[in-house]
N, C-alpha and C positions, 0 to 999 in steps of 0.2 A: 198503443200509446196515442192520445192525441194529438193530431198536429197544431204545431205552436207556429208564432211567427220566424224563427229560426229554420222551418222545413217547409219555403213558401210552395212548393209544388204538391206536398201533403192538400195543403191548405185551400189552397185552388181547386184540387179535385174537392174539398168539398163542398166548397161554394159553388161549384158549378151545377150544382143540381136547382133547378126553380125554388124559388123564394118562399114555398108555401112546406117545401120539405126541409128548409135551411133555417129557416124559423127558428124552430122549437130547439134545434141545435146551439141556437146562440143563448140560449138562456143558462147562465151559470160561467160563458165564456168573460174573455178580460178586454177591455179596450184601453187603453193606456195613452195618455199624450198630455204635454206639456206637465208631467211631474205628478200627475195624480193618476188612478186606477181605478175602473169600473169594474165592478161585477153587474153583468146584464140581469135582468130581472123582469124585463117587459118588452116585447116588440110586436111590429105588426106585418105583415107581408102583403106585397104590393106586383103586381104579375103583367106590368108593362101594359103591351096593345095588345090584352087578351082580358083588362081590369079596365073599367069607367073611374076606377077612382084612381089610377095610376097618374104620375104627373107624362109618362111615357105611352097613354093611351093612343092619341093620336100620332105616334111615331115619333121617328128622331128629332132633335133639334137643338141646338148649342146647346141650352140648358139643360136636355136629358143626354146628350153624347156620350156622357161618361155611363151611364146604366145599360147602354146598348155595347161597351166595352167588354175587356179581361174580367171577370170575377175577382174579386178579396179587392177591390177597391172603394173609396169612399165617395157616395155622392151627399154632396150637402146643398142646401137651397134654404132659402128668405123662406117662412112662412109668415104671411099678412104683412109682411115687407118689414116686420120687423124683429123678428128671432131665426136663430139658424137651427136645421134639424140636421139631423146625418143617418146616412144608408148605406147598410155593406151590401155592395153590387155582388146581385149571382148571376146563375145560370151561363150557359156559353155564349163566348163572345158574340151576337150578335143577336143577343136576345136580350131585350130588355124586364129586368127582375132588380127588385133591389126588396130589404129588411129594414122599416124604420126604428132606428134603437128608441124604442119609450121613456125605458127608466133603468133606473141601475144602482147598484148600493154601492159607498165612495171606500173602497180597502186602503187606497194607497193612496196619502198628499193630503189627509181631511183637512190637515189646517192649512192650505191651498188652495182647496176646493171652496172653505166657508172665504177665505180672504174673496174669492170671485162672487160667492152668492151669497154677500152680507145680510139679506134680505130674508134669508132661511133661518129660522130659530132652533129647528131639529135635524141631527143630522142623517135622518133619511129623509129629510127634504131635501136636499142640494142634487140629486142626481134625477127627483122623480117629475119626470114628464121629458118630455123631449128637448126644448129649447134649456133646461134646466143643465140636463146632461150635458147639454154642448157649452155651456157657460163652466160650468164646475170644468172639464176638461181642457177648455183653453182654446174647441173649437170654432172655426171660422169659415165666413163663405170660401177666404184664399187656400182650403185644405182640401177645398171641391178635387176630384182625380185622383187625393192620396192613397199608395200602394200600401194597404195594411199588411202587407208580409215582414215589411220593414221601414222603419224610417222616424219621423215624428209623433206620425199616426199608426199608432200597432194594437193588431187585434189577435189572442193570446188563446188558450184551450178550448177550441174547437174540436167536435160538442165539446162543450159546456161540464158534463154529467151530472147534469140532473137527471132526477129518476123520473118517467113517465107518469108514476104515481100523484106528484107535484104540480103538474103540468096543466093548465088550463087554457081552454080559447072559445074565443065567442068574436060576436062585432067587433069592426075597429071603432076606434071611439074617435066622437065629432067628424065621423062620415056617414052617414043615411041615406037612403035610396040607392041610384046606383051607385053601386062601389063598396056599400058600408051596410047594406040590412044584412038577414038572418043567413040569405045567401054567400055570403062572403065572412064566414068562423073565425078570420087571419086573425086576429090578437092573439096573441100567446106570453101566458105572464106563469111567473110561479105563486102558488096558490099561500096566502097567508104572507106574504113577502111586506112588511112596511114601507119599501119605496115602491111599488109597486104605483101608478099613477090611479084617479077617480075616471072610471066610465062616465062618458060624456056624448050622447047621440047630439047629432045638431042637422042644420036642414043642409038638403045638398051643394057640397063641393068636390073639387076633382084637386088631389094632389099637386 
């Protein structure tokens, strides 16, 4: 059986494995908060001070503290100071690993989700891209450190079960050079998916 947020020490051991094995597991998982439900569809992995494109490359620091924590928790951050993304923290405590949730299709709260993202006319746009997801769910920079085993923020069928069949990865998208060329495969979406976000290279930045 998959561990769910109700067997948070299942859950644990599986995020504690690096961010590049814990990936492909989250696609098809649940993330749940503030009254609507995701199904994961897109993410990227991100491998701390071992990754140029990690926000945790050059080590700790208030802002990355929480990704160098416990595993199954959530790091969020401002991207370009004005959208929030979110990351289920892996690997052991004192490694920095986290998974950026990309995209996700809305099961549960739709008309919740559209009341947050009026802006969306389809509804697999409301979960697809990262700052989208965290709008449609309700999240915020103040949910930065949340314990997804339980609480507000809960993250639900780990793996996921999708079949490998499905599974694709290549570049992350809007990272190039280091961090983000041919070298670094971490996107992982499922294949044919409508929320699924648009591949986007762009010139270099670091998480």
């Amino acid at each position: 059986m998959a561990p769910t947020s109700s067997d948070p020490a299942a859950l644990r051991a599986v995020l504690a494995a690096p961010s590049v094995q814990v990936a492909p597991l989250l696609l098809g998982a649940r993330l749940s908060a503030n009254g609507v439900t995701v199904r994961l569809t897109e993410v990227e992995a991100y491998l701390g001070e071992l990754d140029p494109g990690s926000h945790a490359f050059r080590g700790e620091t208030p802002r990355t503290r929480v990704m160098f924590g416990e595993p199954g928790h959530l790091y969020a951050y401002f991207s370009y100071g004005m959208h929030v993304c979110a990351n289920v923290v892996c690997s052991p405590q004192g490694v920095a690993s986290a998974v950026l949730l990309r995209a996700g299709e809305v099961v549960e709260g739709v008309e919740l989700a559209r009341e947050r993202r009026t802006t969306s006319r389809m509804t697999a746009d409301l979960a697809r891209g990262p700052a989208r997801l965290c709008v449609a769910l309700g999240i915020t920079l103040g949910d930065d450190g949340a314990d997804l085993t339980g609480g507000r923020v809960r993250l639900d069928r780990v793996p996921g079960g999708v079949p490998e069949s499905v599974i694709r990865t290549g570049p992350r998208t809007g990272v190039s050079g280091a961090g983000g060329s041919a070298d670094y495969p971490w996107r992982f979406w499922i294949d044919g998916d409508p929320t699924v976000s648009p591949y986007r290279a762009q010139a270099v930045r670091r998480r």
